[in-house]
N, C-alpha and C positions, 0 to 999 in steps of 0.2 A: 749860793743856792740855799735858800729854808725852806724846811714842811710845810706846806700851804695848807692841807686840809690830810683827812682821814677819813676812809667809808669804810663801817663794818656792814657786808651784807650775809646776813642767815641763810645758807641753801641747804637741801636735802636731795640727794640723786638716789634712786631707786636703784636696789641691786636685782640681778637674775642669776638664777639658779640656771647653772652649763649641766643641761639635758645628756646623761650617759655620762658626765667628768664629774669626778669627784673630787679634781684638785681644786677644785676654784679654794675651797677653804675647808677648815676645820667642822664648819657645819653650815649649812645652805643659809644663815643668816649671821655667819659669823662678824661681828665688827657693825651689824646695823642697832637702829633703834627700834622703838617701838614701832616704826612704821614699815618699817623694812627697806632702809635706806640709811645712808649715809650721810650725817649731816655735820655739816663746818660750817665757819663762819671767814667767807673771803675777805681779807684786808688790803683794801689798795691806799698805799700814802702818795700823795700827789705832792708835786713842789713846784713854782715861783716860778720855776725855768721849763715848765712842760714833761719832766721826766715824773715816770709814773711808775712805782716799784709796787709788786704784790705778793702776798703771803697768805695763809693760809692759820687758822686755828682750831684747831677739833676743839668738841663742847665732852661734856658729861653731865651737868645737870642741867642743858638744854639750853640752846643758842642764844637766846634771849639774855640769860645772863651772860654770855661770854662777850656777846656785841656791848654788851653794858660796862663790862668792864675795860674794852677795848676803847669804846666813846669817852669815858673818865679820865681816859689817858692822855685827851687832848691837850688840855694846858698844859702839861709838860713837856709836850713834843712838838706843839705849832709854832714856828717862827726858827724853830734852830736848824742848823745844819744838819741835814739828812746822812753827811758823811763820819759823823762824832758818834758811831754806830753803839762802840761799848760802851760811853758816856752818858748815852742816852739808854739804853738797858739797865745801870748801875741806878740812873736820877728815876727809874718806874720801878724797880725793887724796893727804894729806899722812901718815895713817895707812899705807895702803898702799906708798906709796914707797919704804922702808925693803927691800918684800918684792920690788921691782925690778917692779910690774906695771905693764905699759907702759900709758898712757896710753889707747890705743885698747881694750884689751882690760878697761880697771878702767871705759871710758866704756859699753862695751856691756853690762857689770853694773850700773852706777851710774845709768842714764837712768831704767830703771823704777823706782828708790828717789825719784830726784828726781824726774817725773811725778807720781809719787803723793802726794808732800809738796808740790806744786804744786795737785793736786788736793782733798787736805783743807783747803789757804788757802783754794781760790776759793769752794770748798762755804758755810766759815765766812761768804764776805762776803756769800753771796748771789750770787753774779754766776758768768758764763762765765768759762773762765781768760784768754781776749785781753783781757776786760775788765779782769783783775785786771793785766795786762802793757801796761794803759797805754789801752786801747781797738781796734778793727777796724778796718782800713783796707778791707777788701772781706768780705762775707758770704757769698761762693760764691766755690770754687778752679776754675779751670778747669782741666779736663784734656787730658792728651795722648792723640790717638787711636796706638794701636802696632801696629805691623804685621810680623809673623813675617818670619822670611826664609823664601824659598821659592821655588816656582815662578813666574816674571817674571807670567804670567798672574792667577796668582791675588795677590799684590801690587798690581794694578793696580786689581781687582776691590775689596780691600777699601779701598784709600786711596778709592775712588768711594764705597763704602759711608759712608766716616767723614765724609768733606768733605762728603756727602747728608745728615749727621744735624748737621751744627752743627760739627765739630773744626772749629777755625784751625790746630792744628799736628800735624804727622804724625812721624811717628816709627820707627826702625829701627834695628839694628843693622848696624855696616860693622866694616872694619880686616883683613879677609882679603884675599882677591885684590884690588887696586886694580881691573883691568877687572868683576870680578863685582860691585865694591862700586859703581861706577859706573852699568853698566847696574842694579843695585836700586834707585838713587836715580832714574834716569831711570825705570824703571816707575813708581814712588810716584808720579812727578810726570803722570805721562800718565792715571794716575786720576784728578789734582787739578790740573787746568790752569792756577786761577785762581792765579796768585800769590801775593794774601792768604793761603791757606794757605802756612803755614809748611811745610818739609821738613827735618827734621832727624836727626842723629844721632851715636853715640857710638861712637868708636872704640878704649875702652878700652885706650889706651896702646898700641894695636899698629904704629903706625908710625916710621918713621925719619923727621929734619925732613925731607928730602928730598921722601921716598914721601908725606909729609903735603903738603907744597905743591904737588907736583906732583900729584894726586891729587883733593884741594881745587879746583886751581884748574880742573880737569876741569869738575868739580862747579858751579864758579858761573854758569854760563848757566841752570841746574833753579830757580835762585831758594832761596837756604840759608838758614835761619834760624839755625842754627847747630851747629859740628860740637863734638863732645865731647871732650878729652883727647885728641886725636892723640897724642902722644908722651909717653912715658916719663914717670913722676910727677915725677922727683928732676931733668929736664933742662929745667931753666925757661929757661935762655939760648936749648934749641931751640923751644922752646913761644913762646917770644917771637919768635925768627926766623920760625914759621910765621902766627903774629899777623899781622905785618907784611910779611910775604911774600901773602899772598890778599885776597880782598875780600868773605869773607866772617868770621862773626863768632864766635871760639874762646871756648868752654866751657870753666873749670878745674872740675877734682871731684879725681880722687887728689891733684893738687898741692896742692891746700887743703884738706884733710881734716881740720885743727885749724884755729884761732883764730893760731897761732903759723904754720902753715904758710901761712896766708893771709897774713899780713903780708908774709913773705916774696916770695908771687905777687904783693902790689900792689906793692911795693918794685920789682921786676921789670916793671911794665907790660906782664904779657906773658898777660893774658886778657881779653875783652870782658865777659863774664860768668860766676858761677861759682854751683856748686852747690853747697849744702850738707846735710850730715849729722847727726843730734844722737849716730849713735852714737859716730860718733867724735869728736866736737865737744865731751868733757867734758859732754856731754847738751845739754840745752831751754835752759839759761843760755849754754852753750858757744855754739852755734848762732844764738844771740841775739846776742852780742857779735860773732860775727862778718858776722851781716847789718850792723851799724852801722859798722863797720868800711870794709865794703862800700860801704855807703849814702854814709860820710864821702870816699871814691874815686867816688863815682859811678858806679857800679855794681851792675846789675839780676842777683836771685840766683833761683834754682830749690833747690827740697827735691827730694833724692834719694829716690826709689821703694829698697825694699828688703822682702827678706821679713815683712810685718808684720802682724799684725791688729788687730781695731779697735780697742785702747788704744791701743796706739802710733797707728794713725791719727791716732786722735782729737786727741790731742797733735801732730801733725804739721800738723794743720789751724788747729790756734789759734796755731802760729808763723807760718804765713804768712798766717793772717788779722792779725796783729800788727806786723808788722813790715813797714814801706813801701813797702821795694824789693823784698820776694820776691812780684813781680810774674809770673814765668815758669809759664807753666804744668807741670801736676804729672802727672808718669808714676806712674798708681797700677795697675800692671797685676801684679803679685806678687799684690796682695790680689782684683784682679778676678778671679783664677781660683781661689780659696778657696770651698770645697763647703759653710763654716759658718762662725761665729765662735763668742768666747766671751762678748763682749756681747748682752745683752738688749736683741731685736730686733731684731738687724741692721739697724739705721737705714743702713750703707753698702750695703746690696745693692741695694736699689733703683735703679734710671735705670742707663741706657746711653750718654745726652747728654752734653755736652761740658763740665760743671759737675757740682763736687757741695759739697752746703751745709757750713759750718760749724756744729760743734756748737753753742747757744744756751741748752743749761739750766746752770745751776749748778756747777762743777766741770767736768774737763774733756768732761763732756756724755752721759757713757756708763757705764753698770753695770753688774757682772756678773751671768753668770747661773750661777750657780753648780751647777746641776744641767751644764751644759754643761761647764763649769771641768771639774769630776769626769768627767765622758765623756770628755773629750781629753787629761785626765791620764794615766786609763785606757789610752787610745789611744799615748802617748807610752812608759808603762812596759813597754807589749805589744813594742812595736817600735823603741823604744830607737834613736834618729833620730841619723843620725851630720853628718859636717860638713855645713852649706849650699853649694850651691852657687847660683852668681849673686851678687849684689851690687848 
């Protein structure tokens, strides 16, 4: 069997804002673009023998470039064997290299090539792709219930909602005024009295070690599950001081955003737990080596929520149905507020509860629909969707 061909197509899906919920996301356009949507770049590789695997690539400086880099990629991937999966990742690193593409930005081209060449294996064997990555360690991801920032009232109002339907762990964004970010954690917690619920959140590198410990340690009587990135990605010595400064339990994410930056963070013993990425993780392999990595430190990992739709979900489900310790529940609130997809049926739109299944058919579980494909292409060339923002 060889690659026969490659289609990068650009789409944008329109998100909605859930009238009275305020869990869809962090803020009613959380994860879109300037158009107020959601746009990827779908990759299907097609082969010789009719099997047709698809993957998915989130953009950031607009689709057009990412299809561009994914079409560049053709001569290295036409004619070979679609199954020599890490061979062929290894030979689009080291091709590119020469052209100085950073790592991160050849990773959020390169995940939908790899996806989909992941997806024509598991097709062939018959099986899901966790199965093909060794087997499931759980069948349902739990999710994180998220709560806007907002009005102290209406915060209180939905943590009661979420902690009433099944969440264990709640969710918000902090890192502005220490007193405002304080009283929001103390609202969340006054709708969810019970401890068991978890309270957590992320504050996107906006603190000083200081402002973090002192700040933090405000925070730990609410009962924390744990805070995100307090500071700076590149200041691991502060990230470490604030570790061990609180008594509650730090989250790395921009400081490990590779495989190689994560070594660095465990070398450093200066995070409890840490989240990981496939876009920037050199993809689904990347991301994988670095749960084991994880795993080999003893430590429990979360997949980062990011603009995505359901390929890329779908894929995001069978690494942490695979891999041991990505035991943290999962912030899927970018995609809870998407008005469509381009998978057939929307097997993710369904439920509201605090789990949602892993894929279970053959490949990584989801097909396109191609009449949709072409509706949000449509939709993409009309309005020509510029940077994302959120993360």
């Amino acid at each position: 069997m060889k690659i026969a061909g490659i289609c990068a197509t650009p789409v944008s899906v329109p998100v909605r804002k859930m009238a009275g919920d305020m869990s869809g996301a962090a803020s009613a356009t959380a994860g879109t673009d300037a158009t107020g949507a959601i746009t990827a770049v779908i990759v299907q590789v097609s082969t010789d023998e009719g099997v047709t695997g698809i993957g998915e690539s989130p953009v950031f400086f607009g689709a057009d470039i990412t299809a561009e880099i994914i079409n560049a990629a053709k001569p290295v991937l036409l004619g070979q064997d679609p199954s020599d999966i890490n061979l062929l990742v290894k030979k689009l690193y080291v091709h590119f290299n020469p052209a100085h593409l950073h790592i991160h930005l050849a990773g959020w081209a390169f995940s939908g090539i790899e996806l989909a060449l992941w997806d024509i294996a598991a097709q062939i064997a018959g099986m899901p792709l966790y199965q093909l990555w060794g087997g499931s360690f759980r069948d349902k991801v739990e999710k994180i219930g998220v709560i806007e920032r907002g009005e102290l009232s209406k915060m209180t109002a939905e943590a009661a909602r979420l902690a009433g339907i099944g969440f264990r762990t709640l969710f918000t964004r902090i890192g502005h005024d220490p007193d405002e970010d304080v009283a929001a954690m103390t609202a969340v917690r006054a709708g969810a009295p019970d401890k068991a619920v978890r309270l957590c959140a992320d504050v996107n590198q906006m603190w000083t070690t200081g402002a973090a410990i002192n700040t933090i340690k405000r925070m730990e009587p609410l009962g924390i599950g744990w805070i995100e990135q307090p500071v700076m990605m590149y200041n691991l010595d502060g990230l470490k001081n604030v570790k061990d400064g609180v008594n509650v339990p730090i989250m790395g994410h921009e400081s490990n955003w590779t495989m190689y930056d994560l070594l660095n963070v465990l070398k450093k013993n200066c995070v409890d737990y840490v989240k990981l990425d496939g876009r920037f993780d050199s993809g689904y392999g990347g991301v994988r080596i670095s749960a084991g990595m994880a795993e080999a430190a003893g430590i429990q990992c979360a997949y980062n929520d990011y603009p995505q739709l359901g390929v890329a979900l779908a894929g995001s489900l069978h690494v942490m149905a695979s891999c041991p310790n990505m035991t943290m529940p999962f912030n899927m609130s970018c995609y809870a507020n998407l008005s469509d997809d381009v998978v057939a049926g929307n097997p993710f739109a369904a439920g509201t509860g605090p789990f949602i299944d892993v894929p279970q058919q053959p490949g990584i579980g989801v097909r396109i629909d191609n009449e949709k494909l072409a509706r949000y292409n449509e939709y993409y060339n009309n309005t020509k969707a510029g940077p994302v923002r959120g993360h």
